[in-house]
C-alpha positions as CSV (number, residue, x, y, z in Angstrom):
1,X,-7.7,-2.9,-7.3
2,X,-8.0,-0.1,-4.4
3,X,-6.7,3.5,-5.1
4,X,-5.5,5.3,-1.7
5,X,-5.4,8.9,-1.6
6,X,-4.1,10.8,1.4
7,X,-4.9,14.7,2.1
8,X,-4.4,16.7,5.2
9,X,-0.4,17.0,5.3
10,X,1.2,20.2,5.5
11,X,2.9,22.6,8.0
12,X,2.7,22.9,11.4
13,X,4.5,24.3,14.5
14,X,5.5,21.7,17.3
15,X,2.3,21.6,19.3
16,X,-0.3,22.1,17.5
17,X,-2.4,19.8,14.9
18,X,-3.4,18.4,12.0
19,X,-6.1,15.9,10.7
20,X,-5.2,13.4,7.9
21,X,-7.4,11.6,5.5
22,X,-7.2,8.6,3.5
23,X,-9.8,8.3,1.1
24,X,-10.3,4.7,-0.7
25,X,-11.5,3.7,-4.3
26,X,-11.4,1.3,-6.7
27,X,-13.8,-0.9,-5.0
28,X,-17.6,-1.0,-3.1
29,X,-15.5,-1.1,0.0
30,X,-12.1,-0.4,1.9
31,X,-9.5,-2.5,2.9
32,X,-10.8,-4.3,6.5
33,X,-7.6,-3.1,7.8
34,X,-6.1,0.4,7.4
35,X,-3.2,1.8,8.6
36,X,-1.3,4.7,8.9
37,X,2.9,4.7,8.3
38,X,5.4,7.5,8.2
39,X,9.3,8.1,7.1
40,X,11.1,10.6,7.7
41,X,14.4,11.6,5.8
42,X,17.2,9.2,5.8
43,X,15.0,6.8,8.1
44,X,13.1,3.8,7.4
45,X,9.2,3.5,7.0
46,X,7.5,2.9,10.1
47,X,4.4,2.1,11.5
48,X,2.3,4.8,13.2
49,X,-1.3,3.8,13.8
50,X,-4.0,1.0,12.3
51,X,-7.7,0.1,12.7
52,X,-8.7,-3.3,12.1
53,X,-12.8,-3.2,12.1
54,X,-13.4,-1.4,15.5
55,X,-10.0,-2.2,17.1
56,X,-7.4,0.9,16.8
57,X,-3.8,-0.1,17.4
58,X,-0.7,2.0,17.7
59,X,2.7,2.8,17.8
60,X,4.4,3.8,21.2
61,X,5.5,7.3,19.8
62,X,2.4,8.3,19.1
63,X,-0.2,6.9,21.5
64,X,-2.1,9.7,23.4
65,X,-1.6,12.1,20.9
66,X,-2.5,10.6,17.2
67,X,-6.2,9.3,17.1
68,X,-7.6,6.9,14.1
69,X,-10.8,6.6,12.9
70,X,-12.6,5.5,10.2
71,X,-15.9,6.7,8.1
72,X,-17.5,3.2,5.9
73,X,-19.7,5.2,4.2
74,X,-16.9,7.8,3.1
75,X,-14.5,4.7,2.6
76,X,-12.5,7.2,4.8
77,X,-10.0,6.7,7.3
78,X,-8.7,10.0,9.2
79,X,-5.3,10.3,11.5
80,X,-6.4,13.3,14.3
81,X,-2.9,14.6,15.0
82,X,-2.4,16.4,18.3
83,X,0.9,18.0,20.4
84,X,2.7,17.4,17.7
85,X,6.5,17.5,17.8
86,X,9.2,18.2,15.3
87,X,10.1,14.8,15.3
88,X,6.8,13.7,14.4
89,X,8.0,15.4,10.8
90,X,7.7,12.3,7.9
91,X,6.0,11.8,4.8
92,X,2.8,9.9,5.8
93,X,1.2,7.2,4.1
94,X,-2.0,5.4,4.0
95,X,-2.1,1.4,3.4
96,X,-4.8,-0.8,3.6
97,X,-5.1,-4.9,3.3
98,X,-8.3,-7.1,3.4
99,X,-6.8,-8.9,6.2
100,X,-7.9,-8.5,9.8
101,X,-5.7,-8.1,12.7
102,X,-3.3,-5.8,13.9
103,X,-1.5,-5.1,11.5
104,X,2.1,-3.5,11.9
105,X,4.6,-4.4,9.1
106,X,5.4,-3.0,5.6
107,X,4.9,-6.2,4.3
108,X,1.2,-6.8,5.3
109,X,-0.4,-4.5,3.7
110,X,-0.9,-4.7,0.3
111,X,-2.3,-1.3,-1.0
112,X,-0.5,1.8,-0.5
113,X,-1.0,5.7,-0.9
114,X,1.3,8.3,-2.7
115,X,1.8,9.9,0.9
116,X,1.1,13.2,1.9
117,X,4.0,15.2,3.8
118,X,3.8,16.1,7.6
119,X,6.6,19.5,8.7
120,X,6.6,20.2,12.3
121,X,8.8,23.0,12.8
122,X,10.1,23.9,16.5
C-alpha cells in the first residue's frame, strides 16, 4: 500500500505563488505515474498536471504557469505554482498509479492524498 501526503497549500493573492509537495510512503518506491488534481467548491475533480517517468503532461488551464517535477530519492513530487489566479482556488490532491502513460482521469489512478487546500484571493 502507498500513503500520499500533500503539503504546500495555503493562501495566496492572485499572482503570486506557491510550491506543492507530495510526499510518498508505504513502499521502496512511488507510483511510476503521479499526478496532480484539484476541485473546487461545487465543481467536479479535475485533472491539473502529471509526470509519467520523465514526460510531464498538463491541463490547458494551467500550462505555462504550474510546473511538475519529481525528486526519486525523496519519493517526492512537487507542483511549482506561478501567476496564480483566483480561479485557480481548489482543494489539491496528489494521486499516483504504477501505470505508465499520461495519465488524466479519476479513474486511473489508484492511490490518492488527503489534499491540501489552494485560496487565491483577488
Amino acid at each position: 500500500q502507498v500513503q500520499l501526503v500533500e503539503s504546500g497549500g495555503g493562501l495566496v493573492q492572485a499572482g503570486g505563488s506557491l510550491r506543492l509537495s507530495c510526499a510518498a510512503s508505504g513502499r521502496t518506491y512511488s507510483p511510476y505515474t503521479m499526478g496532480w488534481f484539484r476541485q473546487a467548491p461545487g465543481k467536479e475533480r479535475e485533472f491539473v498536471s502529471g509526470i509519467s517517468g520523465g514526460s510531464t503532461y498538463y491541463a490547458n488551464s494551467v500550462k505555462g504557469r504550474f510546473t511538475i517535477s519529481r525528486d526519486n530519492a525523496k519519493n517526492t513530487i512537487y507542483l511549482q505554482m506561478n501567476s496564480l489566479k483566483v480561479e485557480d482556488t481548489a482543494v489539491y490532491y496528489c494521486a499516483g498509479d504504477p501505470s505508465a502513460g499520461a495519465l488524466r482521469m479519476i479513474k486511473d489512478y489508484v492511490y490518492w492524498g488527503q489534499g491540501t487546500q489552494v485560496t487565491v484571493s483577488s
